[in-house]
C-alpha positions in Angstrom: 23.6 18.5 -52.5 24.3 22.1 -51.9 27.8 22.0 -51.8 27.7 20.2 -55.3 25.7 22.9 -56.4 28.3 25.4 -55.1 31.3 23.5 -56.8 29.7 22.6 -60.4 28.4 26.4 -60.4 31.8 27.9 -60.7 31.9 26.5 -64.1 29.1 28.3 -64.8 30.2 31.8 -67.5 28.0 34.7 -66.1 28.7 38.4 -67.1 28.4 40.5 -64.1 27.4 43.8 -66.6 23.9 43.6 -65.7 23.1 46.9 -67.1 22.9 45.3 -70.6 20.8 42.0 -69.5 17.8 42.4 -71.7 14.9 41.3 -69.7 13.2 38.2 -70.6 16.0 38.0 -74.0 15.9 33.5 -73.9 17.4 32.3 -77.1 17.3 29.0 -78.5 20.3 27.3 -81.0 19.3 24.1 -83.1 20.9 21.7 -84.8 18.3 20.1 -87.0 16.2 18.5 -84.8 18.0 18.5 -81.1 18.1 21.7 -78.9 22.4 22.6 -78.4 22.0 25.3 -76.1 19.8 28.2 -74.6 21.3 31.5 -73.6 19.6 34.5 -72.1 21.6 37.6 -72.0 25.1 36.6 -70.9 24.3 32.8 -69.8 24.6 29.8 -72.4 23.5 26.8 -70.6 24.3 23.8 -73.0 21.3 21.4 -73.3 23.7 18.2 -73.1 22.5 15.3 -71.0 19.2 16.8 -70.4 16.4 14.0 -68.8 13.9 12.4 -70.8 10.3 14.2 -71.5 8.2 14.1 -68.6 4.8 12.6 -70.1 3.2 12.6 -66.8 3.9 9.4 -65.3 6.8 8.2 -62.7 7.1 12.1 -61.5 9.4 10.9 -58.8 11.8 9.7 -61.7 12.3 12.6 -63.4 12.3 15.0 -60.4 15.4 13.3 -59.3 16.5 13.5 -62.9 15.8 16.9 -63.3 17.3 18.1 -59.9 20.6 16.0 -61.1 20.8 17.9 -64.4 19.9 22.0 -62.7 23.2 21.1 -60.0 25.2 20.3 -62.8 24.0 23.7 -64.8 24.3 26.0 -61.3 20.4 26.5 -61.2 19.3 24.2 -58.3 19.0 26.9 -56.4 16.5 28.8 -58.4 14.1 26.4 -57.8 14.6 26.5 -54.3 15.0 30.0 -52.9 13.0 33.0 -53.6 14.1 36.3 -55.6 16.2 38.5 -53.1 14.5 42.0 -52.3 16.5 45.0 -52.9 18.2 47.1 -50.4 18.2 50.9 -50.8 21.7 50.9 -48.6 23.2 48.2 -50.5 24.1 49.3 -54.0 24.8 45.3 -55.5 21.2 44.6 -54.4 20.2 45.2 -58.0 22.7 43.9 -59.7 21.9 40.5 -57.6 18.5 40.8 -58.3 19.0 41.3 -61.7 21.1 38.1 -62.1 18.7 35.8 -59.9 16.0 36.8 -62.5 18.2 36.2 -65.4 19.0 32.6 -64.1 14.9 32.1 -63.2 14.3 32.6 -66.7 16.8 29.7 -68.1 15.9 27.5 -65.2 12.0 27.5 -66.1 13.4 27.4 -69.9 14.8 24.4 -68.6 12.1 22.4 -67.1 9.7 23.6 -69.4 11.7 21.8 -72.0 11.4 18.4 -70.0 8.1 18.5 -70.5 6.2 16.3 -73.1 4.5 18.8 -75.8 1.4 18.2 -74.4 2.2 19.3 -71.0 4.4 21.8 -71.8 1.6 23.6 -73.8 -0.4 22.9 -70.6 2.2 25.3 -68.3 4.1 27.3 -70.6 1.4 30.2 -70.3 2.0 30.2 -66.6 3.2 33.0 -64.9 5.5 33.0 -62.1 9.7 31.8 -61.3 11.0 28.4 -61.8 10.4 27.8 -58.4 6.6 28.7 -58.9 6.5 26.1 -62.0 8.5 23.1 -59.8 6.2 23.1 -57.1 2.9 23.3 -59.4 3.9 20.3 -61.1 5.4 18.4 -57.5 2.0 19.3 -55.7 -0.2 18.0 -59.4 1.9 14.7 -60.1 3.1 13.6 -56.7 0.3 12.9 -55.3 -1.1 10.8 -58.8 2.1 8.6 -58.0 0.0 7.0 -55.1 -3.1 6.0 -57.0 -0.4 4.8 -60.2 1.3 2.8 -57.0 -1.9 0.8 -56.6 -1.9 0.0 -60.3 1.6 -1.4 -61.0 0.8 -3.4 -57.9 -2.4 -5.0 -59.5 -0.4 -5.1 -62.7 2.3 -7.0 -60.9 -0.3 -9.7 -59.4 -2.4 -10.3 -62.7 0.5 -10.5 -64.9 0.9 -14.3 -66.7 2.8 -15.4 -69.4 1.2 -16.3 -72.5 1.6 -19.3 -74.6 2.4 -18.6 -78.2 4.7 -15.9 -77.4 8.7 -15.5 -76.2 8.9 -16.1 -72.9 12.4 -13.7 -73.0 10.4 -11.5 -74.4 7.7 -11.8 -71.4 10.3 -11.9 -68.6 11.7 -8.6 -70.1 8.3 -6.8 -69.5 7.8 -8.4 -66.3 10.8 -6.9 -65.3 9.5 -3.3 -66.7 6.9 -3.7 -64.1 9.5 -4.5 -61.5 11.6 -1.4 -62.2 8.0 0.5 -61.7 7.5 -0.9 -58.4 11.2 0.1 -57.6 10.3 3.2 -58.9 7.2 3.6 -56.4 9.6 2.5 -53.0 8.8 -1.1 -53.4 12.1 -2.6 -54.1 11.4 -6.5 -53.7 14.2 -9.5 -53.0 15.9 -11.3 -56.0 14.7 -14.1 -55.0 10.8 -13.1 -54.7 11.5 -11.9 -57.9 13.0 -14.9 -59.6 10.6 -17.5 -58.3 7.4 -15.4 -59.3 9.0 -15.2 -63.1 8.8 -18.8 -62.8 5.7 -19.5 -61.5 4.0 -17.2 -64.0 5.8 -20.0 -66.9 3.6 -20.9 -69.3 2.1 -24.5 -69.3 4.5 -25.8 -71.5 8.0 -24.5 -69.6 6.4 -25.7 -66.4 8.6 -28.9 -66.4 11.7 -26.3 -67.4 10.5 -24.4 -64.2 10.7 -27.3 -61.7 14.0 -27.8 -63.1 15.2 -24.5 -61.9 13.9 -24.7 -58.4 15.2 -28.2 -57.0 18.3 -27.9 -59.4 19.8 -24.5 -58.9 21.0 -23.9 -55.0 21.0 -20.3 -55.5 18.8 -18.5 -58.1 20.1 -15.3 -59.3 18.0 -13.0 -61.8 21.5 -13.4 -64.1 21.6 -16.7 -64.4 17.5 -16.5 -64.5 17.4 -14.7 -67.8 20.7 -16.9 -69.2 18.8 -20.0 -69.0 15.7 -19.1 -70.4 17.5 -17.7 -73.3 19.7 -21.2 -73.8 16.3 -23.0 -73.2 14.3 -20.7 -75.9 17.1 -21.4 -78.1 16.9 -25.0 -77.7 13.1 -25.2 -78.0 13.7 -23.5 -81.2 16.1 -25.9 -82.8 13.9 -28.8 -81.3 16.6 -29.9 -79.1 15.8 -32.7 -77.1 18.0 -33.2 -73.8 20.0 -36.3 -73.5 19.0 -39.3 -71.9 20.5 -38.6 -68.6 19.2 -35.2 -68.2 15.8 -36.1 -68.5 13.7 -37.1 -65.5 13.6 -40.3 -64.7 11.9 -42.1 -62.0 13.0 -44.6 -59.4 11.4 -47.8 -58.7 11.7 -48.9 -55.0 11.3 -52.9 -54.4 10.9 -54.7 -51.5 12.1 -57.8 -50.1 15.6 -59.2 -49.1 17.2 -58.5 -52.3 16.6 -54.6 -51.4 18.4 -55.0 -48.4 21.5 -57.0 -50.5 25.0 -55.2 -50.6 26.4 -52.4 -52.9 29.7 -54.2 -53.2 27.1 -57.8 -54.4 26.0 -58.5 -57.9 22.7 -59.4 -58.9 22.3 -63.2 -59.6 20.0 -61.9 -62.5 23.1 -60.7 -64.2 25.0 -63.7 -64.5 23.0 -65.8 -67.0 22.8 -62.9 -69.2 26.6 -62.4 -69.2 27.3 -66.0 -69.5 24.7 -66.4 -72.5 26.2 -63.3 -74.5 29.7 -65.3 -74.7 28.6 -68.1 -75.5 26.8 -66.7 -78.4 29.8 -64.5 -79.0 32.8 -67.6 -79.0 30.4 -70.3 -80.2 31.4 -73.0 -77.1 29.9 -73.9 -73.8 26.4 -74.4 -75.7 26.1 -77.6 -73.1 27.1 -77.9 -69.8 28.7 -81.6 -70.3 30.6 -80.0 -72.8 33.1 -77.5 -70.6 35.6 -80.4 -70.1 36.8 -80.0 -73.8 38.1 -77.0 -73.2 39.5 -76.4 -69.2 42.3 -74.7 -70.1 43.5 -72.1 -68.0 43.3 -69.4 -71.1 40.1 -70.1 -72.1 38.6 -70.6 -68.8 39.8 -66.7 -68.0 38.7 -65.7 -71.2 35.3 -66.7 -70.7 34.5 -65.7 -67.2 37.3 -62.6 -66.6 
């Protein structure tokens, strides 16, 4: 991380002329309602890509975030190393000094501005570096991540789907909660993840549900959200599904005819068959009738 520091700082515009550095000079540029850039003496940091507000939840989150956005800007290492003393015998020792406290200044600029407004009135009176303002806030919400840890987990265990209500719409804030407990270091399997979204089906998708777990071989979160979205769509329209994909259940008999060959036709068939032609051709009402008409044609035409 350092050495990404190091090569994104070069593009970094800093005036060595200390001498005319006013002290404590932060400027702010807007553009109606969005923040372009801050400068403080001869540094212009632009305010491009900057993280979302921290509102004081998922600290973790935006620390990462934040520490992302400071490399790119050069000012990592603010917030991690302390103001250098200076040296009677070295003569740059000022001038260093000078521009470590000129970059402290944007750098708590900076993270004060990824603050919510309620927070940042909360820690822009305090005193100190950057690096005094990073680690009140990591030793304050760090720790608060622990007990919120407990909660998503409770949150993930009560959570059921409601009937009444999209059950998209519901999978897509159970999934919130599973980004939270990624968030926290609890990453579960895809898997896990797609069988509890369909056990926590409402009553009426249940059948739907049992569908998905003896009929797809392997279950991906993908193909999860795809059919619940055909399904919803269907339910909407007040599709029904075709006769031969609905359920159906199979009727086991015993005796010798179960045991009969694939390649043998039922006996039971044969009457039927026999009674739709002679409906259909009008002959072969009467059995003592068949020897008016054994001819080879008709004979074929009645039993082929």
């Amino acid at each position: 991380m350092a050495n990404l520091e190091n090569a994104v700082s070069e593009n970094v515009v800093v005036e060595n002329n200390v001498d005319e550095i006013p002290e404590n000079n932060v400027s702010v540029t807007n553009c109606g309602d969005t923040l372009d850039y801050v400068a403080t003496g001869s540094q212009r940091v632009d305010l491009t890509g900057m993280p979302e507000k921290f509102s004081g939840h998922f600290f973790k989150r935006w620390q990462q975030r934040m520490k992302i956005w400071l490399i790119t800007k050069g000012l990592l290492s603010v917030i991690m190393t302390v103001c250098p003393p200076v040296v009677e015998s070295d003569p740059k020792s000022l001038e260093r000094q000078a521009l470590w406290r000129e970059r402290d200044e944007i750098a708590k600029g900076m993270i004060l501005l990824g603050l919510s407004n309620m927070l940042f009135d909360v820690y822009c009176t305090l005193h100190g570096t950057a690096k005094d303002l990073w680690d009140e806030l990591d030793k304050k919400y760090n720790t608060e991540d622990h007990g919120l840890e407990k909660y998503i987990v409770s949150k993930f265990l009560r959570f059921d789907m409601k009937e009444g209500k999209s059950v998209l719409e519901q999978t897509q804030e159970f999934e919130l909660i599973l980004h939270s407990l990624r968030e926290a270091d609890m990453e579960l399997p895809e898997k896990f993840k797609v069988m509890a979204v369909i056990e926590k089906f409402p009553k009426s998708w249940k059948d739907f549900g049992m569908t998905l777990k003896h009929k797809m071989k392997k279950i991906t979160w993908k193909s999860l959200m795809l059919s619940i979205t055909v399904e919803e769509e269907h339910k909407k329209a007040g599709y029904i599904a075709p006769v031969e994909f609905q359920p159906k259940a199979h009727v086991m008999t015993g005796g010798k005819q179960a045991h009969n060959s694939k390649n043998k036709q039922s006996p039971s068939f044969k009457p039927i068959k026999a009674k739709l032609k002679r409906e259909k051709y009008g002959y072969m009402t009467k059995r003592n009738r068949v020897s008016q008409y054994m001819t080879k044609n008709k004979l074929c035409l009645t039993y082929d």
